[in-house]
N, C-alpha and C positions, 0 to 999 in steps of 0.2 A: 518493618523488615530491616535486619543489620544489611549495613550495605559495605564492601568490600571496597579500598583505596582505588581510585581509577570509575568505580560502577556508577552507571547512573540508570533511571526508569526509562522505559522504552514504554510502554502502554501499561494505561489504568483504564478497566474494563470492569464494567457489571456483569455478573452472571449470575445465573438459576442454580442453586446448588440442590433442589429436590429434581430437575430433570436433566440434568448431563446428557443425555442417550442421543444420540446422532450430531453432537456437535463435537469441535473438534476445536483444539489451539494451533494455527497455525503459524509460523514463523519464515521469516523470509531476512535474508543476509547482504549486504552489498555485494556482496562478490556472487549471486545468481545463486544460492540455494536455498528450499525451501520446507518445510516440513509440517509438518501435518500430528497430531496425539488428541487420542480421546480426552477431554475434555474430565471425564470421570477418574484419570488420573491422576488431576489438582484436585478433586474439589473432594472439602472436607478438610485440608490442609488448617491447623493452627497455630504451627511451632512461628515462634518469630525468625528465624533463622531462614525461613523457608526452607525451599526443595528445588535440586537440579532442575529446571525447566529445558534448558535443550546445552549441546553440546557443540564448541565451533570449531573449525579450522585458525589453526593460526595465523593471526591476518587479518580475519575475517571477522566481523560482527554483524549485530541484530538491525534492523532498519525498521522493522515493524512486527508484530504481533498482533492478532483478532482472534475472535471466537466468532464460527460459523457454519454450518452445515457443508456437506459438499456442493461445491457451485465450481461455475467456471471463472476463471482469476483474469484478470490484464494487470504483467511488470510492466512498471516505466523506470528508465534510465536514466541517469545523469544528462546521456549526449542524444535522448530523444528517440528512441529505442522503444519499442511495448511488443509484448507476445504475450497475446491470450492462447488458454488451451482450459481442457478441462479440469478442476481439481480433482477428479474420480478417479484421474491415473497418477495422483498422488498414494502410495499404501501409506494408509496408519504407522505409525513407531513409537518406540517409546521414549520417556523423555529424556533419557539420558543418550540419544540418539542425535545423529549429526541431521540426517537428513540427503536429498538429493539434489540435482543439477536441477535447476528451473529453467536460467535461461543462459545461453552462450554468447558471453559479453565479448567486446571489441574491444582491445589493450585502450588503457587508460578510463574506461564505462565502468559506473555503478549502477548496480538497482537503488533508487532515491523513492519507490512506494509503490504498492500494491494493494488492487481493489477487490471485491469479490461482487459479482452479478445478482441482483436479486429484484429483477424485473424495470428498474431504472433504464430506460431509453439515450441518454448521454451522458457522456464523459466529461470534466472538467478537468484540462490539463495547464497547472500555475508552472510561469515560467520564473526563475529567478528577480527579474531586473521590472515586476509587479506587473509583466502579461499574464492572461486565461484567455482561454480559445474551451469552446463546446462542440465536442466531436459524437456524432449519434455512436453509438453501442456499435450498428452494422459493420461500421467503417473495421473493426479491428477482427480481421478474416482468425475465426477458429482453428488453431496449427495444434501438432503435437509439443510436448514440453522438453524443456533443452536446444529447442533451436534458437535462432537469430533475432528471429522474430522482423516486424516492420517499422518504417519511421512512421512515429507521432510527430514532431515536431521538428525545424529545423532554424536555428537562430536562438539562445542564451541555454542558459541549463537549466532543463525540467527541475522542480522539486516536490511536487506534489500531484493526487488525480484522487479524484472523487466522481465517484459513479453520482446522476445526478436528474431529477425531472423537473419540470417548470417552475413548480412552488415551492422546491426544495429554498432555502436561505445557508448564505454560507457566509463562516466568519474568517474572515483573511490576516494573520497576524504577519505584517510587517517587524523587522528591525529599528523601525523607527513610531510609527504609527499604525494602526488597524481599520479595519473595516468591514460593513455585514453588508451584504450584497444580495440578491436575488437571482440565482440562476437565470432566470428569464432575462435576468441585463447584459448577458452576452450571446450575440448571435448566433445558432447553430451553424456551423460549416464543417469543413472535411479538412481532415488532418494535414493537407497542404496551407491552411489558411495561416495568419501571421498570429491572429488575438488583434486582441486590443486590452488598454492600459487601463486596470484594476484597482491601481492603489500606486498614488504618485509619492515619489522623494523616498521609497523604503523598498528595501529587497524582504519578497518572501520569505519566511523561515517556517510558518505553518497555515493548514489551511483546517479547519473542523466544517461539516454540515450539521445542523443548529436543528433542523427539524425534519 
């Protein structure tokens, strides 16, 4: 793919290009917006140049990308911020489409990742300075989209959240050094809890689940 001075990749993603039909590319922005395009209107694509894939505000850029069915989502913020709601009251657009409000940030707050639900029981929420805390699913009360939403976290800046179950294994990329861990190595508690320390001497910058 040509890439244009300034661009970089935001998500490499497998997909099924013989059944497209009820999945969707979804996109989500720093600045709370999010959007949602059938899936059958990438696929098939072979020009090297590609194709519009979404359209932003000035300002504003991509944070994350997925392909996924309609589920319900949980943002997380920069300053520890999450509002789950449904994706069903996202309408489909198309991709030359900006998209809508997700969530109503607090001056100086970003959206820093977005999960989508798909039967996983807890949350793993990496904080900058190599904390994870395991927060159950319940804890993040169901709201409508565009509001405030509640605190996840309170103390360094969130950078990452993966929806998560006991066996799951997670790879932790440090700035400095890495590490694969087992979700079971952190204790479940509730979104007032502190974490505990994941990965010493390097700050977060990515988190994958591996299985």
């Amino acid at each position: 793919v040509a890439m244009d001075v300034g661009e970089k990749f935001v998500t490499l993603t497998s997909v099924d290009r013989t059944a497209p039909d009820g999945q969707y590319v979804w996109f989500i922005t720093k600045n709370g917006v999010i959007k949602k395009t059938g899936l059958v209107e990438y696929a098939g694509m072979k020009r090297k140049t590609g194709v519009i894939a979404t359209n932003l505000r000035e300002g504003d850029s991509l944070v994350k990308v997925f392909v996924a069915p309609d589920s319900q989502i949980i943002i997380f913020t920069k300053n520890g911020m999450s509002l789950r709601f449904d994706g069903k009251n996202v309408n489909a657009s198309s991709r030359t489409s900006i998209g809508v409000k997700a969530i109503n940030l607090n001056d100086g707050d970003s959206v820093v990742d977005v999960v989508y639900l798909s039967g996983e029981k807890d949350i793993m929420i990496f904080i900058e300075n190599g904390i994870a805390k395991r927060v159950p699913v319940s804890d993040f009360v169901l709201q409508n989209r565009a509001g405030k939403g509640v605190i996840c976290h309170k103390g360094g800046n969130v950078v990452a959240a993966c929806p998560v179950n006991d066996e799951h294994m997670m790879l932790i990329i440090g700035d400095i050094t890495s590490i694969c861990i087992s979700a079971s190595d952190v204790t479940e508690g509730s979104s007032a809890t502190q974490g505990v320390m994941v990965i010493k001497g390097s700050n977060i910058i990515g988190v994958a689940r591996i299985n």
